[in-house]
C-alpha positions as CSV (number, residue, x, y, z in Angstrom):
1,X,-4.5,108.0,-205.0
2,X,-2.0,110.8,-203.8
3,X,-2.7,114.2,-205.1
4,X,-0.7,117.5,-205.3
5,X,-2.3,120.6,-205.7
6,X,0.1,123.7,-207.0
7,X,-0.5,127.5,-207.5
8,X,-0.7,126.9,-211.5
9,X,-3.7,125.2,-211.2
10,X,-2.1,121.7,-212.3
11,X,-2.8,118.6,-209.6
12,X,-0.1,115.9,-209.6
13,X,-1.8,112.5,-209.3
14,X,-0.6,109.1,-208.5
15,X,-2.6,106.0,-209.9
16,X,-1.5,102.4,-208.6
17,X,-2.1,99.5,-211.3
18,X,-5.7,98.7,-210.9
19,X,-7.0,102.1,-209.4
20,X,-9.2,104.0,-211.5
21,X,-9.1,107.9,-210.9
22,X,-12.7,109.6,-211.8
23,X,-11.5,113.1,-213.5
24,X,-11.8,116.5,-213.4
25,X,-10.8,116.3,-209.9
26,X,-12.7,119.6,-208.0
27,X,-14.4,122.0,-210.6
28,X,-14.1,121.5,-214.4
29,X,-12.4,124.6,-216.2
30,X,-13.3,125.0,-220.3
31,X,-10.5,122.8,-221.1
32,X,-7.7,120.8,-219.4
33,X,-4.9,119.0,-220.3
34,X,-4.2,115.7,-219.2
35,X,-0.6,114.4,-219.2
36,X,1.4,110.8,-218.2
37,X,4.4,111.9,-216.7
38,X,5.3,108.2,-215.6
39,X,4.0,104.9,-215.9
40,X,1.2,103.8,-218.2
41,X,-2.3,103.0,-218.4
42,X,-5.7,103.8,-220.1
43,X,-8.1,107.4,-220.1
44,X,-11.5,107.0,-221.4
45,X,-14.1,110.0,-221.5
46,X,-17.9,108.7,-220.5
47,X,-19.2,110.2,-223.9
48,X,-16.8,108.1,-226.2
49,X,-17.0,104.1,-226.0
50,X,-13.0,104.0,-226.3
51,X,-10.4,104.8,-224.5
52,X,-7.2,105.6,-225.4
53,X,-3.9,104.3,-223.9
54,X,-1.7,106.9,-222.0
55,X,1.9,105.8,-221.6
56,X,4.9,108.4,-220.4
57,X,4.6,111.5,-222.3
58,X,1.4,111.1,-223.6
59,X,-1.1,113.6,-223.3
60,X,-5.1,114.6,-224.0
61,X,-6.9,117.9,-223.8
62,X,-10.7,117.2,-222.4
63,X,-13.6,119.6,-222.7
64,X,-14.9,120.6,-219.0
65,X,-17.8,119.3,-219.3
66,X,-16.9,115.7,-219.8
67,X,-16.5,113.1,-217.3
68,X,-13.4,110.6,-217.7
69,X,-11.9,107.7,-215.7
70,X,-7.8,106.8,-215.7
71,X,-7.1,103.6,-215.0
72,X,-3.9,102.1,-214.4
73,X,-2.1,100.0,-215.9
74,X,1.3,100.1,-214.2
75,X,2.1,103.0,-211.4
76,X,1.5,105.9,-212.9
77,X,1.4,110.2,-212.6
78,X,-0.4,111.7,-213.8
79,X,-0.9,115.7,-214.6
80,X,-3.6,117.6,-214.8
81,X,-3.3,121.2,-215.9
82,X,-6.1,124.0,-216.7
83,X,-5.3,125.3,-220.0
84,X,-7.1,128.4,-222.5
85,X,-8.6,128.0,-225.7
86,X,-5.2,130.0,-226.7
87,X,-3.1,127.2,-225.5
88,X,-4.5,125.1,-226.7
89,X,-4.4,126.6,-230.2
């Protein structure tokens, strides 16, 4: 796992097939985004027994207090971005 953090408060992440990610990376805000920008692969949040596919493009906003895993699938980036309740609205 690579990571790069920016001034936005948004972390570039690289996930090789196999490798599963534990998220939020450093301290949980109220609500972040998380975004495939390449590559594909599966998110799952601890308090749901699913988990939902994330392919290029895709993307799922997760309360701060939850715990998820990424796992990939194929190489994959992924982006994870502090947003506001008014973004998100």
């Amino acid at each position: 796992m690579t990571s790069t953090p920016e001034k936005t408060k948004q972390l570039h992440i690289n996930i090789w097939p196999g490798e599963r990610c534990l998220l939020p990376v450093g301290e949980a805000p109220n609500l972040y985004k998380v975004e495939c920008v390449a590559g594909e692969g599966y998110l799952r949040i601890m308090s749901d027994t699913h988990r939902e596919p994330l392919r290029s493009g895709d993307h799922l906003i997760i309360d701060g207090g939850e715990i998820a895993t990424v796992t990939g699938r194929r190489t994959m980036t992924i982006e994870i971005k502090e947003i506001t309740e008014e973004e998100y609205l």
